[in-house]
N, C-alpha and C positions, 0 to 999 in steps of 0.2 A: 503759715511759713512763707518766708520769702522767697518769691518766685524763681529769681537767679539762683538764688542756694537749690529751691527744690531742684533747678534743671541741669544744677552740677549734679546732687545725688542720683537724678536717674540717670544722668552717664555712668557715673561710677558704678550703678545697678545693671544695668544693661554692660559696660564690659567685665563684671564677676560673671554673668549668666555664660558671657560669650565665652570669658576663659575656662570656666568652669567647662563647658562642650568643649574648648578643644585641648585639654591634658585632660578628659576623659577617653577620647578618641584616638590622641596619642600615646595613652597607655593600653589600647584593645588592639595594635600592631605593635606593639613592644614585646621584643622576645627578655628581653633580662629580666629575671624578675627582680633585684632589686630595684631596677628604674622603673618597671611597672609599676611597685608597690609606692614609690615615690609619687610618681605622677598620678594615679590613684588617690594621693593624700594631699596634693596638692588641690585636686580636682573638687575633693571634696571638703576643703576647705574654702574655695572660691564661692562653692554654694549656700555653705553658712554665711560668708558675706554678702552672696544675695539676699536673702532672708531675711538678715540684717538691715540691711538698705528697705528693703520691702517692707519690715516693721513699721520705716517710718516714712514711707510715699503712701502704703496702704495700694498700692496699683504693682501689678503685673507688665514685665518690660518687654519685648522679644532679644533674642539675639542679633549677634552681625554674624549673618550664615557666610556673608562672602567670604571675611575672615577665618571663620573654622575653615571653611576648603582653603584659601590660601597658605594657612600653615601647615596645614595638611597635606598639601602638595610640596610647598619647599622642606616640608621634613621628609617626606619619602625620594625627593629629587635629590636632595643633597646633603641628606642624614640627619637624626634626630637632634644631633650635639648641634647644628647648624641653625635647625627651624627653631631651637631651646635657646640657644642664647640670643637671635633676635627678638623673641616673647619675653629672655629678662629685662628689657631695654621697659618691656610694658610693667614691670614689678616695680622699676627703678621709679615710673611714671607715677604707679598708684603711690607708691611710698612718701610723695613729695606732695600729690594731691589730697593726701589722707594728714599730713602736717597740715596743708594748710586748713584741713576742714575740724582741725581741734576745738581750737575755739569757740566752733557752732554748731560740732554735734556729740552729744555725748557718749561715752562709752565705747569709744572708736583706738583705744589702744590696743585692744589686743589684735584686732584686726592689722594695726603697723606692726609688730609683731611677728602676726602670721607672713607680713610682705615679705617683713625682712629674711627669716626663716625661707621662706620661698627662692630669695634669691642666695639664701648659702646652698639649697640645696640644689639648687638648679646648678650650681657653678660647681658643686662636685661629685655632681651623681654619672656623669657619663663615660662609659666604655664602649667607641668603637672600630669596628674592625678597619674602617679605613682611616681612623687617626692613628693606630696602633702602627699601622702602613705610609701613614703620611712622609717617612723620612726616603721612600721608597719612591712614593710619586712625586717631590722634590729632585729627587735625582735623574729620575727622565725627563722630568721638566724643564729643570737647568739648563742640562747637560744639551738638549734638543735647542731651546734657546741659545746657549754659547753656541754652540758648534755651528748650527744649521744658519744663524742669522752670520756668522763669520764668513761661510764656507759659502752663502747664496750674496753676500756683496763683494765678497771676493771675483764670485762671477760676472757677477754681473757687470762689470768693467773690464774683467779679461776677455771674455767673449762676447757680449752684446748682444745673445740672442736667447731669448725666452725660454723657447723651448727646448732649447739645449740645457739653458742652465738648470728649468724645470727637473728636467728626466735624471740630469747629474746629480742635482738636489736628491731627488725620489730615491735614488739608488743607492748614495750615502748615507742618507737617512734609515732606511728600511736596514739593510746592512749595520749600523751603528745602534740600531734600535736592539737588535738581536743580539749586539755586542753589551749592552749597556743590562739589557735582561739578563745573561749569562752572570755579567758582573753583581747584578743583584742579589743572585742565587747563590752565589759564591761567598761575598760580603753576608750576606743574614745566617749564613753557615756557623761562620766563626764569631757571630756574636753572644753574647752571653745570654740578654735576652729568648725568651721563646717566640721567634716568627716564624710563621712557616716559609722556607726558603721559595717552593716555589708560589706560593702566593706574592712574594716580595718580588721575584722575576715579573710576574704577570703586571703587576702593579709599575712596576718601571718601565718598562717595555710599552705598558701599552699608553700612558701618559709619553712616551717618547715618539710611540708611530702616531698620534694624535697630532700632536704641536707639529710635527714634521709634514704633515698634510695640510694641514692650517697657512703655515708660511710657505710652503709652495705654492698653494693656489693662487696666489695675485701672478704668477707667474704663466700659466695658462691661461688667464683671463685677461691680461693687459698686454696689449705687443709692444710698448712702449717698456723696456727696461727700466729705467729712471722710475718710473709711475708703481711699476711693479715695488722694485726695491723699494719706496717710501712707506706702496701701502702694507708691503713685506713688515718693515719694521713696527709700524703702526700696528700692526696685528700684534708683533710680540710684545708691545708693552700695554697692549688689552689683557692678552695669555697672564702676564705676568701680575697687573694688578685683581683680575678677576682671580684667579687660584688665592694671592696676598690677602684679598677679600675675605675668601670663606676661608682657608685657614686662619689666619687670625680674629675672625671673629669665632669660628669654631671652639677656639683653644684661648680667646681671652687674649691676645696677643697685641702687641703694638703695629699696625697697617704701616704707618709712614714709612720708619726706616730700613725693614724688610724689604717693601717694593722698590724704595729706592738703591738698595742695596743691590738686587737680582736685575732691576731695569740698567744701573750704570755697569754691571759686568758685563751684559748680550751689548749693549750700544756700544761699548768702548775695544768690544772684540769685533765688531759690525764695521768700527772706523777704522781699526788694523787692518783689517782685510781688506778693503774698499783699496787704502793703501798699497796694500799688495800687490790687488789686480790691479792698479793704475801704474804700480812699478815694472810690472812681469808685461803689460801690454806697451810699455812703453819701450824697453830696452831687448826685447824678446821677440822678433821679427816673425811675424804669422806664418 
């Protein structure tokens, strides 16, 4: 056999073994069972295509251990539908790798097949409890971004002092967190859907006191107001594209025009503000 071609197939051997270990492993911490029995079937699928590969290397591969604990870890950090749809991006991989290896290895359809298969069911086998929730922690999020980046440049030109604006910041926040929690509990009441109200409280409330801490802090740490507010704003449009991130890869989503959508609301209410306090500091005698 041709040496290039051999050392494409032990890739492709070496990542069925690795995948195969990790939708084993993420199905022995899955509570659903139908996602268990999914990932289960996927898992053991990946090992037939070891086998397969193996038939015709005649050698034994290891794994990539690093891998299995890395997905391992981003599915338990940030939920299974999270660490799943960055691992279909690896289905999409074989699928394209397995085209190109028709030609030179026989008997390699049904294995495309199982990819494909792999990634219908990967894209609609998950139920979870914090995407069920997600409309929840969007609303503390927002609502924390609008408000708190309005209400912390506002200050920051009427008053000029850190630790004022800090503590004013802190106290708005916390206060509008517990507002914004009530409102959550209220709103999931009268929805049609089954949420539970206060899980949906918890869920917005506390994505609210999070970001609210977030963006105050450059304000305690810098004495330079200016420095603060820039790195103030900089923080929220990390907030804003890191959350845009794993939700929409979560859910299959389109990244660009969500972030940009949620980034030009908090900045354009950030420059109203600014506005404000440069008008109220101007005509408003201390």
């Amino acid at each position: 056999m041709d040496k290039t071609l051999l050392a494409q197939i032990l890739t492709a051997q070496r990542n069925e073994i690795t995948e195969h270990l990790i939708y084993k492993k993420l199905a022995e911490i899955t509570k659903d069972k139908n996602n268990k029995k999914i990932l289960k079937q996927i898992s053991e699928d990946e090992l037939k295509h070891y086998a397969f590969w193996k038939g015709i290397t005649k050698k034994d591969v290891k794994q990539k251990t690093f891998l299995i604990y890395w997905y391992f870890f981003i599915s338990r950090l940030f939920g299974l539908s999270f660490g799943l749809k960055i691992m279909e991006r690896g289905e999409e991989f074989s699928i394209a790798f397995y085209n190109e290896l028709k030609t030179k290895v026989k008997n390699i359809d049904p294995m495309i097949k199982d990819e494909h298969k792999h990634e219908k069911l990967l894209l609609n086998l998950l139920s979870e409890e914090r995407f069920e929730y997600a409309s929840s922690i969007v609303l503390g999020l927002n609502d924390a971004l609008v408000e708190l980046t309005g209400v912390l440049a506002g200050l920051t030109l009427a008053l000029q002092n850190g630790k004022i604006i800090a503590i004013i910041g802190l106290i708005t926040g916390i206060a509008a967190s517990m507002s914004m929690a009530a409102s959550g509990y209220l709103s999931s009441k009268e929805e049609a859907i089954s949420k539970n109200p206060k899980k949906s409280a918890l869920y917005t409330g506390v994505a609210y006191i999070i970001t609210v801490f977030l963006l105050i802090l450059p304000y305690f740490i810098f004495k330079n107001v200016y420095l603060a507010l820039i790195t103030m704003l900089i923080l929220s449009i990390l907030i804003i594209a890191g959350y845009t991130f794993y939700i929409t890869t979560a859910k299959g989503l389109k990244f660009t025009r969500r972030f940009t959508e949620m980034a030009a609301i908090s900045l354009t209410v950030a420059v109203i503000s600014f506005i404000i306090g440069y008008l109220l500091r101007r005509f408003i005698p201390a």
